[in-house]
C-alpha positions as MATLAB code, in Angstrom:
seq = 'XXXXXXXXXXXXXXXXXXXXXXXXXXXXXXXXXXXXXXXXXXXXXXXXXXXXXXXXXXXXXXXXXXXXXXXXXXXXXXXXXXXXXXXXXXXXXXXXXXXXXXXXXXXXXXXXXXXXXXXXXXXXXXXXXXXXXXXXXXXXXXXXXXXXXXXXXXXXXXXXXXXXXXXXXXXXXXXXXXXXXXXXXXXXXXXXXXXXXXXXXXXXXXXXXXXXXXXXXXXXXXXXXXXXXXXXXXXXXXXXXXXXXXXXXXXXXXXXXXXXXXXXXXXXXXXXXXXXXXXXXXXXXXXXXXXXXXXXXXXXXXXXXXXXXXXXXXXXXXXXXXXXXXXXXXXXXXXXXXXXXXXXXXXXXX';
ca = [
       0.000    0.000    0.000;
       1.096    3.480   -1.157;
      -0.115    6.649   -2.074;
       1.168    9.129   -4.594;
       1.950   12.911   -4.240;
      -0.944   13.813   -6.274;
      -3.093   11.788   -4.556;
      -2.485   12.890   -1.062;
      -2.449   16.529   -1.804;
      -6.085   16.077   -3.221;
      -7.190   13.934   -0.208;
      -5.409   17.174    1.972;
      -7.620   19.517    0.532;
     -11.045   17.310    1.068;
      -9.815   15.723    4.538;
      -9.687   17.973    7.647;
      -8.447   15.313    9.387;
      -5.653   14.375    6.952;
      -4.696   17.890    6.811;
      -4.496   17.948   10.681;
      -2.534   14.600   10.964;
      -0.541   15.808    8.178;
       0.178   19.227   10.138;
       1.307   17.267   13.305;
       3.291   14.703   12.352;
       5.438   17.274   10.375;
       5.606   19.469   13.677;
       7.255   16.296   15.230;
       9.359   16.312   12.687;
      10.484   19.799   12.674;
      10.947   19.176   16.535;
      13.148   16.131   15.571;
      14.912   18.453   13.263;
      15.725   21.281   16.241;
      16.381   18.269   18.754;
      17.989   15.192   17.260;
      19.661   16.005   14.349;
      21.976   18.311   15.414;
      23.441   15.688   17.384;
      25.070   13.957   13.946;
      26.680   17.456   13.425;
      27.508   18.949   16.680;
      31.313   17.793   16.975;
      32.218   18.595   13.442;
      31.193   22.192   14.385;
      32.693   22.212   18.084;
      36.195   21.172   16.433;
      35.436   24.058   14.104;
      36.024   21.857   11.136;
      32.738   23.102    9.640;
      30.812   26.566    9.741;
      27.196   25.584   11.419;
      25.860   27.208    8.136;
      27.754   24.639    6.017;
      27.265   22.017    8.386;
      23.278   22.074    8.103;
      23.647   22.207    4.328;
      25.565   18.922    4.660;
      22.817   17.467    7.220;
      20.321   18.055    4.613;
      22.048   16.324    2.034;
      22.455   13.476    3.843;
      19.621   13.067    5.820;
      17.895   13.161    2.336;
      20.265   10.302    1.128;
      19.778    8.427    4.296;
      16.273    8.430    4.183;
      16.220    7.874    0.423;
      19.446    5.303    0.325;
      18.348    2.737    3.652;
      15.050    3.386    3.062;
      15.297    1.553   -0.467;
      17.992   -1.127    0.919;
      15.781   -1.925    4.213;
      12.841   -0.539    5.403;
      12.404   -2.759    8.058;
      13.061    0.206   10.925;
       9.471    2.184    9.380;
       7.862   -1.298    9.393;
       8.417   -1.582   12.915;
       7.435    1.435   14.285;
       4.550    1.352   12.165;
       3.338   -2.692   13.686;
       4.504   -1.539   17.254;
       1.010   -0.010   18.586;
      -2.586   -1.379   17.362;
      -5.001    1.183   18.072;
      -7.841   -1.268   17.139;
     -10.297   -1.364   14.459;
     -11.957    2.063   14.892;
     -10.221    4.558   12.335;
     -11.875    7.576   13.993;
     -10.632    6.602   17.643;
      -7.015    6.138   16.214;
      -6.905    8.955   14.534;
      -7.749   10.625   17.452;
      -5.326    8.784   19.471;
      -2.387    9.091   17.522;
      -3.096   13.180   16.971;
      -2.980   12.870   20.943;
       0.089   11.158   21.275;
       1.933   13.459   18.365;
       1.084   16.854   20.277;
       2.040   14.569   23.528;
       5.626   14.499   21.697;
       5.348   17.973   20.660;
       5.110   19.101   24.084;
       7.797   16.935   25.539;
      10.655   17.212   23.074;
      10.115   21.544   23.158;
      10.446   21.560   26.983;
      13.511   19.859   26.906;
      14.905   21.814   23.639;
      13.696   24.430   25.931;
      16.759   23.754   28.549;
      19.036   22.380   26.162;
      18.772   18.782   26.964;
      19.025   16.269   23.599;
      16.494   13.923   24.593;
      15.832   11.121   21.899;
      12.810   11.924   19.722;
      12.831    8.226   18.625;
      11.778    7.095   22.581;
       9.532   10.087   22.783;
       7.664    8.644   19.544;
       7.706    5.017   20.990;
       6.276    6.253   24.159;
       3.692    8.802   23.077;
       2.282    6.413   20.621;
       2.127    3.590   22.848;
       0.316    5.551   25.601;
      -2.068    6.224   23.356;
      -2.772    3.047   21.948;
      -3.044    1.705   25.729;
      -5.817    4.459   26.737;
      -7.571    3.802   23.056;
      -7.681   -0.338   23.752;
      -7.815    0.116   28.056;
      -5.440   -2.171   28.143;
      -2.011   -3.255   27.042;
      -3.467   -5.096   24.387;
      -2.679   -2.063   21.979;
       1.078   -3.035   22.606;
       3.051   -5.303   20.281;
       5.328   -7.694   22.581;
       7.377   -8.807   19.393;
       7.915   -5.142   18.155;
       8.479   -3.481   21.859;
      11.578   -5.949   22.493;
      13.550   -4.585   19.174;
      13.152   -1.484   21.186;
      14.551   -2.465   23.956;
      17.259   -4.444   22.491;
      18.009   -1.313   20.527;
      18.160    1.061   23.936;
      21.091   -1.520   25.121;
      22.971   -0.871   21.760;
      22.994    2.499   21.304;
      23.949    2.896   24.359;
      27.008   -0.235   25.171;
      28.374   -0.093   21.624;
      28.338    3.661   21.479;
      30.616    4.333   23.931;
      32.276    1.332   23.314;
      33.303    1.832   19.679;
      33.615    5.455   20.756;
      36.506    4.057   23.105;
      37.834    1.663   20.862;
      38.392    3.839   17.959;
      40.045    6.407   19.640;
      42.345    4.791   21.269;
      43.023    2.701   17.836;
      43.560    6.118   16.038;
      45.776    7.899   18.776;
      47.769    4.838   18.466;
      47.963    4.715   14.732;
      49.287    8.299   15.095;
      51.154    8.491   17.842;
      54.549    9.585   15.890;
      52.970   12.281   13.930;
      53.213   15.662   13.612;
      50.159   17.214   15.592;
      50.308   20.087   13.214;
      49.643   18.035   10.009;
      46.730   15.358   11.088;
      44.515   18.632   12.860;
      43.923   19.267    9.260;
      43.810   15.361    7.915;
      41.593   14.593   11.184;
      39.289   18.232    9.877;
      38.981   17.120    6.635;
      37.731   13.712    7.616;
      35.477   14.952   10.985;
      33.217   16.304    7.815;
      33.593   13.446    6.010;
      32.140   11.944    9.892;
      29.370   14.549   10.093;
      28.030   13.252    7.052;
      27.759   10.027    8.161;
      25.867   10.563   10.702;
      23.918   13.081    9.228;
      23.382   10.121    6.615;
      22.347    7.599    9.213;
      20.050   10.024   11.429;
      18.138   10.279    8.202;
      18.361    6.396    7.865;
      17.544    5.867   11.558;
      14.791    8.847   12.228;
      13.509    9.359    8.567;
      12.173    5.678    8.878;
      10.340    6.110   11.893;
       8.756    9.417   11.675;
       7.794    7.912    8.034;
       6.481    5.205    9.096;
       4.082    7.316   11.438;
       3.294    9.731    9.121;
       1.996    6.712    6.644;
      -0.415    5.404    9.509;
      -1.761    8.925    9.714;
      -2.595    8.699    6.393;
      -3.889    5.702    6.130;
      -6.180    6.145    9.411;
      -7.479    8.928    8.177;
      -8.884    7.715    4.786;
     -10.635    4.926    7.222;
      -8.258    2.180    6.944;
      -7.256    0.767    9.765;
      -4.463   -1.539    9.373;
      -2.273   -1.968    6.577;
      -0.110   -5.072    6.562;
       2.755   -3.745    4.356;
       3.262   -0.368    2.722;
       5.820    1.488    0.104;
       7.427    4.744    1.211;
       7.144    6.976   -1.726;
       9.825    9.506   -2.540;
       8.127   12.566   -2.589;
       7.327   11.252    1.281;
      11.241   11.175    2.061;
      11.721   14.668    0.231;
       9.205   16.082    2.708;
      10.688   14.566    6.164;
      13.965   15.376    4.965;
      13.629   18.892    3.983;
      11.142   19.426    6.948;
      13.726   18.002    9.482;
      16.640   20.476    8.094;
      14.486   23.279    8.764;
      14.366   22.133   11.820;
      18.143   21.947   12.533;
      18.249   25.110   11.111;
      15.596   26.944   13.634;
      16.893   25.875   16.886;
      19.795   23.016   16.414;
      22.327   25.185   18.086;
      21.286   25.088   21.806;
      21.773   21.206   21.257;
      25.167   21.364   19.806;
      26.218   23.285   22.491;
      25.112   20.794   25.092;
      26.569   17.859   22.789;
      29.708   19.388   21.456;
      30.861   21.889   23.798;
      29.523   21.160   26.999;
      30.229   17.639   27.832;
      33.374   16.837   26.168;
      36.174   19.521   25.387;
      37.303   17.465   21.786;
      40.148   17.891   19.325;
      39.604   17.219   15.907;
      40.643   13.424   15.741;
      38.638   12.976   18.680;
      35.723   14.358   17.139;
      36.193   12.012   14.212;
      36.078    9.400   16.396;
      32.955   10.062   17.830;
      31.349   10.700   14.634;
      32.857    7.236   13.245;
      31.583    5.209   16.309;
      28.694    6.680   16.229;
      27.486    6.236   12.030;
      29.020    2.629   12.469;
      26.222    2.259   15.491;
      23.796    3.731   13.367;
      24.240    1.230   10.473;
      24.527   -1.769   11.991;
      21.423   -1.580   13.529;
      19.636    0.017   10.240;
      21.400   -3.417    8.560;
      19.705   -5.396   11.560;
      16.194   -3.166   11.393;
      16.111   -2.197   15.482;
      15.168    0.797   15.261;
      17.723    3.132   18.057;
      18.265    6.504   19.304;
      20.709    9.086   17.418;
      20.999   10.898   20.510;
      21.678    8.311   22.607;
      24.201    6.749   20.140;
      25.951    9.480   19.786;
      26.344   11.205   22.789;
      27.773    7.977   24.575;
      30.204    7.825   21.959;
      31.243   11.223   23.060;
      31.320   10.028   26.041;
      33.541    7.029   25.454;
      36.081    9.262   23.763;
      35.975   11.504   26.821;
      36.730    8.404   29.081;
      39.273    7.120   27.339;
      40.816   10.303   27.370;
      40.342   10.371   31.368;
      37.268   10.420   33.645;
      37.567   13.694   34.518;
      37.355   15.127   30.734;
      34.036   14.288   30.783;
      31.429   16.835   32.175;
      29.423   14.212   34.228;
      27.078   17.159   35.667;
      25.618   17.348   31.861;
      25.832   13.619   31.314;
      23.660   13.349   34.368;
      21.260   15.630   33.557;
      20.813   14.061   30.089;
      20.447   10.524   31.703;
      17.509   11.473   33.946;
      15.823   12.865   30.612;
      16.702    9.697   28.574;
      15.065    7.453   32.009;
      12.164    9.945   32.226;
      11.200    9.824   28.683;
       9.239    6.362   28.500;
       7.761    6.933   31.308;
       7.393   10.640   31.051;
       5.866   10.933   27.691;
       4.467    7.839   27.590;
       2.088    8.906   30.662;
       1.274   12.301   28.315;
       0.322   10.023   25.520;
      -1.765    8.545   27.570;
      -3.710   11.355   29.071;
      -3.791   13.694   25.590;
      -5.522   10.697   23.891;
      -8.302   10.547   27.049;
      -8.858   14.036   26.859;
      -9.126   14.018   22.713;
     -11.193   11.337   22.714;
     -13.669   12.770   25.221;
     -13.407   15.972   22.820;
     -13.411   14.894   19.533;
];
């Protein structure tokens, strides 16, 4: 199942709701954009290797060719955010419910933009949709065991092999270049942190682009009245739209993150960076390859943080590491519970 760009723009214009769905699932996305995404571009511009004008440029390419590139190889990451909830087999009620749980997202990911926390969209959109789904169905019976556990085994990934191949790789490259002039690989290790940024900016689109995809097509669907769809093709003119829509994002309000992510916790030099960004893209693509679908932010920022360690404890800021902890533990439960509560209040209103 699919729908073309012609088609949906002439459903937009005769469907309220479509039009509304449509309106907030790209608002999540922008928030994505403002929230997440800078993350895949924060050290490149912390190390100065980039300007942050140049450096959302290149995280608009990319995310485009992530989205576009993984989405065509495997597509398995939208296919499991989109099987994860079942609202049940009223369309109007899940429309309902997942317009709840969207604004539930809204709210939660701008609050903590708000104080410069990088809290992972990706959880935020697990929880707020599976809050709703459990007020729609009064039960957990709107929860998909076999979908919720790549989740989870995707939480533990992000987070051990991020900072472990964050580790790893830095200590591989400062021995690999241990005899060399200082002078000469700051501009090798520049050169290639951009070639870094782009691979994360490549594999946020790969990683995030799926998901918020896969949402946006059960919007759709919903709210022409069908309520399940067992398999679907992403259209292009789809990934176009996320993509562009999340750069505007990063664009808007992506520097209060990248000062958190790339100045504040870890003081980096250029190689170190480069690590970071490596550890972090090869994260990103092996569990793309493996279709768990994981957090950028949380990927990323440990493999900050395992370059930090293995540079010493103390070159880590743990005062910002802690703060960004609580808001990683607080957001299943956190926005989860506002899923929840939006979609009883819509669907005592609507």
């Amino acid at each position: 199942m699919t729908i073309s760009l012609v088609e949906f723009l002439g459903q937009v214009i005769s469907n309220p709701a479509l039009l509304f769905i449509t309106a907030l699932t790209l608002g999540v996305i922008l928030v994505n954009g403002w929230t997440d995404a800078p993350n895949a571009i924060a050290t490149c511009i912390s190390t100065r290797s980039i300007t942050p004008k140049n450096a959302i440029l290149m995280a608009t390419v990319f995310n485009f060719l992530g989205v576009l590139v993984m989405t065509m190889f495997n597509a398995t990451v939208a296919q499991t955010i989109y099987k994860m909830v079942d609202f049940g087999g009223n369309a109007h009620n899940s429309l309902v419910a997942l317009c709840a749980a969207l604004v539930a997202i809204v709210l939660w990911a701008t609050t903590a933009w708000y104080f410069g926390i990088p809290t992972s969209e990706s959880h935020a959109l697990i929880a707020g949709i599976s809050g709703a789904a459990i007020a729609v169905q009064r039960g957990f019976s709107g929860i998909n065991p076999d979908e919720w556990v790549k989740v989870i085994y995707g939480l533990f990934l992000s987070t051990i092999i991020g900072f472990g191949l964050g580790y790893v790789v830095v200590k591989l490259i400062g021995f690999l270049f241990r005899k060399a002039d200082k002078r000469k690989t700051r501009a090798l290790f520049s050169k290639a942190q951009v070639a870094g940024g782009a691979a994360m900016a490549f594999m946020h689109g790969a990683q995030d682009g799926q998901k918020f995809m896969g949402v946006f097509l059960l919007g759709i669907f919903l709210a022409r009245g069908e309520g399940s769809a067992d398999s679907f093709v992403i259209p292009i003119w789809l990934m176009i739209l996320c993509s562009a829509i999340m750069a505007l994002g990063t664009s808007i309000g992506g520097l209060r993150i990248i000062k958190t992510v790339g100045l504040g916790m870890v003081k980096l030099e250029t190689y170190q960076g480069f690590s970071a960004d490596l550890a972090g893209a090869l994260s990103l693509l092996l569990a793309s390859v493996l279709g768990i679908p994981v957090s950028t932010t949380h990927t990323k920022t440990t493999a900050i943080m395992g370059v930090g360690t293995a540079k010493s404890l103390s070159a880590v800021n743990w005062s910002i590491v802690r703060e960004m902890v609580a808001a990683w533990i607080l957001t299943f439960p956190g926005c989860g519970v506002l899923g929840y509560l939006m979609a009883l209040i819509f669907m005592a209103i609507f």
